[in-house]
C-alpha positions in Angstrom: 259.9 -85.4 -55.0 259.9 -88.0 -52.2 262.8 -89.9 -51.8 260.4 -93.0 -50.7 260.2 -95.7 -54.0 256.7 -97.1 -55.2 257.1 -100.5 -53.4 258.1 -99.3 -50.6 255.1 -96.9 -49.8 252.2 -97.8 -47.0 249.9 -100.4 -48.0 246.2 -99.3 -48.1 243.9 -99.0 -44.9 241.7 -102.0 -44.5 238.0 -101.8 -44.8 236.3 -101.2 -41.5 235.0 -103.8 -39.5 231.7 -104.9 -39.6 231.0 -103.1 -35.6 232.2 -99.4 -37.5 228.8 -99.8 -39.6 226.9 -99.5 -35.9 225.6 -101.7 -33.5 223.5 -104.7 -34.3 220.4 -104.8 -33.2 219.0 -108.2 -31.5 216.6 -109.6 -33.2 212.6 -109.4 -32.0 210.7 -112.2 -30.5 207.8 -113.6 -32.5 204.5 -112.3 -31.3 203.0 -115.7 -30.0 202.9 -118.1 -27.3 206.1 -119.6 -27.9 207.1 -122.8 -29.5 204.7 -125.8 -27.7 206.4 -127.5 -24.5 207.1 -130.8 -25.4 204.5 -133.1 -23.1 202.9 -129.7 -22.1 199.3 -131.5 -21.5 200.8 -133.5 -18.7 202.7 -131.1 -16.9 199.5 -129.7 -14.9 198.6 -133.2 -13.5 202.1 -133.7 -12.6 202.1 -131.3 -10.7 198.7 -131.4 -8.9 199.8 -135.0 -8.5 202.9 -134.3 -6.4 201.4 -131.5 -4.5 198.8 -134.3 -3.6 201.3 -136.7 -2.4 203.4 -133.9 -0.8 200.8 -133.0 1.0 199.8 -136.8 2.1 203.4 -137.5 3.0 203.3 -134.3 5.3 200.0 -135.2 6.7 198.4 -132.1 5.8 195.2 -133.8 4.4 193.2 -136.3 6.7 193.4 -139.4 5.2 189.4 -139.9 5.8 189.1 -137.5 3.3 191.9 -137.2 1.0 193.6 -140.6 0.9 197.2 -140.3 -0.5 197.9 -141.1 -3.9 199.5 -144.5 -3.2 196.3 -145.9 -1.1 194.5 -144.4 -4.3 196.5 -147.2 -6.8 196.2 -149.8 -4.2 192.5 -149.6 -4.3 192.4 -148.9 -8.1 194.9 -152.0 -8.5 192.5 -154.3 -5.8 188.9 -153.1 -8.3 191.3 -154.3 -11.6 192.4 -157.4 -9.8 188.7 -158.5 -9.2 187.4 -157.1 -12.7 185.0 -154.8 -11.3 186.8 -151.6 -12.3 187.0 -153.1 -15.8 183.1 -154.1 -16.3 182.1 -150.5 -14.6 184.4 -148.9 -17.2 183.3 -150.8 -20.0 179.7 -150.2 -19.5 180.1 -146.3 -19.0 182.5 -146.4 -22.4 179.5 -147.9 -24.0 176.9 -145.2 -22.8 179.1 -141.9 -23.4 179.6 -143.6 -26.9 175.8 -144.1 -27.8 174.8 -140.5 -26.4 178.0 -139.0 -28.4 177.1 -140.4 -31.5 173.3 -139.5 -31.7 174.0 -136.1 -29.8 176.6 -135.2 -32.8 174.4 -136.8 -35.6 171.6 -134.9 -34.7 173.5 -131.6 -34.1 175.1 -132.0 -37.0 172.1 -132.4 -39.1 170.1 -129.7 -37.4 172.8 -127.2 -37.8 173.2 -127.9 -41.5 169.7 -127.4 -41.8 169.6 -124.3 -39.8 172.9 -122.9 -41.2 172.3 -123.4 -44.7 169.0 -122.5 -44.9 167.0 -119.1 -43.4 164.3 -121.1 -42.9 165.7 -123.9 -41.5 167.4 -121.1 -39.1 163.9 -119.8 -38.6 162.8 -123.3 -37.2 165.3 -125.1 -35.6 167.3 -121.9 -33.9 165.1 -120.6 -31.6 164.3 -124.5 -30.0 167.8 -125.6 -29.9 168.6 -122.0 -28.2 166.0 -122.2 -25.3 167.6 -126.1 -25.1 171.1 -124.0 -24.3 169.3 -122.2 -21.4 168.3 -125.7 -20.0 170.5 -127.9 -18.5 170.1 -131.1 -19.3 170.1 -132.5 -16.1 167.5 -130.8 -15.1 165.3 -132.6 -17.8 166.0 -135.4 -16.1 162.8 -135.7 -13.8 160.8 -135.8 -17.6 163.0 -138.1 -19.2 162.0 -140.6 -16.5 159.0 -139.8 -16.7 158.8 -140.3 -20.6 161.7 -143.2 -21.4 161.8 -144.7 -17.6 164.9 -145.2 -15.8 166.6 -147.7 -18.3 169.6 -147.0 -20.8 167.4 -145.3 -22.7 166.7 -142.4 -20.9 170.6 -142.3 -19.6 171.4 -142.5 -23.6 168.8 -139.7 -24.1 170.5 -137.4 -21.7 173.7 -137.6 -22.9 172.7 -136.7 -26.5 170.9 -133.8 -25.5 174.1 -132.4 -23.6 176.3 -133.4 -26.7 173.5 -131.6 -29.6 174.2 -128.3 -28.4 177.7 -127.4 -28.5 177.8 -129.3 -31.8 175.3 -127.1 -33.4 176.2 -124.3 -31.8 179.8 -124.5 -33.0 179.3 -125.9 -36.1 176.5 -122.9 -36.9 178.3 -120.0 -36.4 181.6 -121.8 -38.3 178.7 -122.3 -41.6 177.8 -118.5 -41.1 181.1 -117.1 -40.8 182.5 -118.8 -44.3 183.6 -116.0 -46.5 181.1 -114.3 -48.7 183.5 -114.2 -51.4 183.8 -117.9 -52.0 179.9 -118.1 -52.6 180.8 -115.5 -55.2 183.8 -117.8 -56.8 181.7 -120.5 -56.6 178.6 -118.7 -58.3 181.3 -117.1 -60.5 182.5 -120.7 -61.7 179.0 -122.2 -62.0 179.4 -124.2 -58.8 176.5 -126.4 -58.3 174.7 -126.8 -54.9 176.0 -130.3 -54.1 179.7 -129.1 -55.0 179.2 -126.1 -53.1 178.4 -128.0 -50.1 181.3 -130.1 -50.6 184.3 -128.5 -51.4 183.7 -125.0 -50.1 180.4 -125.6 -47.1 181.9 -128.5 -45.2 185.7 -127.8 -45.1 184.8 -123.7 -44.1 182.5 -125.6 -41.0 185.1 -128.5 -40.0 187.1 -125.8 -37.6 184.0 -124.8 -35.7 182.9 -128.7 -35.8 185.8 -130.2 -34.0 186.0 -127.3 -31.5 182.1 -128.0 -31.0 183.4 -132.0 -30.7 185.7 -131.1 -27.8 182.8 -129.2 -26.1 180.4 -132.5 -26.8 183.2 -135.5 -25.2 183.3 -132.9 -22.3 179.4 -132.6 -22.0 179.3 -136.6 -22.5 181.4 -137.2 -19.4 179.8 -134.8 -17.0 175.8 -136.1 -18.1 177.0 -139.6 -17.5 178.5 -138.8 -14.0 174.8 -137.8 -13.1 172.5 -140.4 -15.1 174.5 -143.1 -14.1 173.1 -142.5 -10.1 170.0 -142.4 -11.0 168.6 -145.8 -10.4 171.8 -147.9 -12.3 173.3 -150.8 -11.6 176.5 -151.0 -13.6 179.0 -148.3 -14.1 181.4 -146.0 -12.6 179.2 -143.6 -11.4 177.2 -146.5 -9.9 180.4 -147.3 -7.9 181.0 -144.4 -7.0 177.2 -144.3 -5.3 178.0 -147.5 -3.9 181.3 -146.4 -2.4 179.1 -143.5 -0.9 176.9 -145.5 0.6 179.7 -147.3 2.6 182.0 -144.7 3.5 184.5 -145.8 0.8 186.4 -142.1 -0.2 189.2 -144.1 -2.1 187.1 -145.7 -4.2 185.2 -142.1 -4.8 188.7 -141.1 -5.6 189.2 -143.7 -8.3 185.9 -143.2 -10.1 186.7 -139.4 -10.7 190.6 -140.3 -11.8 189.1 -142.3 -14.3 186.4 -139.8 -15.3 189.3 -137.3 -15.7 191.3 -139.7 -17.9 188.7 -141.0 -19.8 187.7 -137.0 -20.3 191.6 -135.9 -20.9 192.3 -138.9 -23.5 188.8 -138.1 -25.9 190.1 -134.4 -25.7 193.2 -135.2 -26.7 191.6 -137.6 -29.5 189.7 -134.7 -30.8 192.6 -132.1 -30.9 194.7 -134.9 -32.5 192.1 -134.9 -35.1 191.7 -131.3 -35.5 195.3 -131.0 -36.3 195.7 -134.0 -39.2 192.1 -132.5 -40.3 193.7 -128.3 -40.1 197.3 -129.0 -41.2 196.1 -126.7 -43.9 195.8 -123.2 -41.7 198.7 -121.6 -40.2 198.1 -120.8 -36.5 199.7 -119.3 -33.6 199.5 -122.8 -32.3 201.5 -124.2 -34.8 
C-alpha cells in the first residue's frame, strides 16, 4: 500500500477546454445583397455629381457644352429669383398629375376586367398589347389631329404612356395569385365581392405598385416630348426656348429637375410599397 494519504493525493484533471472539442467553424454569410446602405439612393448622383465638377474644375468639358455644376445653380438660382422656374414647374406638376391619374384609373380598370374575367381578357388584351408595341409618342401626329394641340391632347398622351405598365403589371400580379386561395375561399363559401377584397386585391397590390413605378417613369419622359410640341408654359417649353437661344445651362436645369422630379415620385412609390408590403419578407428587407 502507498505511503501517500487520501488528502494528499493529485486533484482531478480539468475538463478540456472548449478548442480540444475542434476548431470552430466561422459562421456563413446570408445569401443576399447585404443589409441596405444607409442613403444608398443618393450615393450614385453623388458621385456623378463630383465627377462633373471634377471634371469642370480640370477643364476637361467645354464649358459651351457642359457648364460646371456651380454656373448650373447660379442659373437655377437667377430662373427661382424671377419665378419663372417656379410657374414652369408648377404647370408641368399639374400635367404629369392629370395624365397619371386617368392613365392608372383606366389601367386599373381594364386590367381588372381583363384579369378577372376570360372574356374580359379576350377583349381588352390583345388592344392594350398592340398599344405596348406603339410608342406613344409616336401617336402623337393623331392626337393633334384628333384633340388639337391644347392640354388635352398633352393630358392624353401622358395617360396612354402611364395605362400600359399599370395593366400590364397589375395583370400578370391578378393571374399569378395562388390557385389554392380560390380553393380556401370556395372551401369557406367566400362570396365574389369578398373574394375580390380580401384575397384579389391584396394578391395584385405587389404587381400594382411595381407597375406605379413604371407609370411616374413613363409620365416624366411623355411630358418631356408633349410639352415641345406647340406649348407655352412648362419646363420642357423652357427648355425649347433655351434651345432656341443657345442657352445650354438652362437646358441643364430643365433635365436636373426632370431627374428630381422623376427620382422623388420613385421614391414616393417605393415608400409606399414598403408601408403597403410590410407583410412579405424579402431579400430587400
Amino acid at each position: 500500500m502507498s505511503a501517500t494519504t487520501f488528502d494528499e493525493q493529485a486533484p482531478p484533471a480539468p475538463p478540456p477546454a472548449p478548442a480540444a472539442l475542434g476548431p470552430r467553424r466561422p459562421r456563413r454569410r446570408r445569401p443576399g445583397p447585404g443589409r441596405p446602405v444607409p442613403h444608398g439612393w443618393a450615393i450614385g448622383p453623388v458621385l456623378l455629381l463630383a465627377l462633373w465638377a471634377a471634371g469642370s474644375g480640370l477643364s476637361l468639358f467645354d464649358v459651351r457644352s457642359l457648364p460646371a455644376p456651380w454656373t448650373i445653380a447660379g442659373t437655377a438660382g437667377d430662373l427661382l429669383d424671377s419665378g419663372k422656374l417656379q410657374s414652369h414647374l408648377g404647370t408641368s406638376a399639374q400635367r404629369a398629375l392629370l395624365g397619371l391619374l386617368f392613365g392608372v384609373a383606366a389601367g386599373l380598370v381594364l386590367a381588372l376586367v381583363s384579369g378577372l374575367s376570360r372574356v374580359g381578357e379576350a377583349v381588352i388584351d390583345g388592344p392594350v398589347q398592340i398599344k405596348r408595341s406603339i410608342p406613344s409618342l409616336a401617336l402623337i401626329p393623331l392626337l393633334i389631329l384628333w384633340f388639337g394641340i391644347g392640354e388635352t391632347m398633352k393630358v392624353v398622351t401622358i395617360a396612354l404612356g402611364v395605362l400600359v405598365p399599370v395593366y400590364i403589371h397589375t395583370h400578370n400580379g391578378l393571374r399569378t395569385i395562388d390557385s389554392r386561395y380560390a380553393e380556401l375561399a370556395e372551401t369557406v363559401r367566400l362570396g365574389r365581392f369578398a373574394f375580390v377584397r380580401h384575397v384579389v386585391l391584396p394578391g395584385a397590390l405587389p404587381g400594382f405598385l411595381l407597375g406605379m413605378r413604371f407609370a411616374v417613369t413613363s409620365a416624366w419622359l411623355a411630358l418631356v416630348v408633349v410639352e415641345q410640341v406647340n406649348a407655352t408654359s412648362g419646363i420642357g417649353y423652357m427648355m425649347e426656348l433655351a434651345r432656341t437661344y443657345g442657352q445650354t445651362d438652362v437646358i441643364i436645369v430643365g433635365l436636373v429637375v426632370y431627374g428630381l422630379l422623376g427620382l422623388v415620385s420613385d421614391a414616393l412609390v417605393r415608400l409606399a410599397e414598403r408601408r403597403a408590403l410590410s407583410w412579405r419578407r424579402t431579400l430587400a428587407g
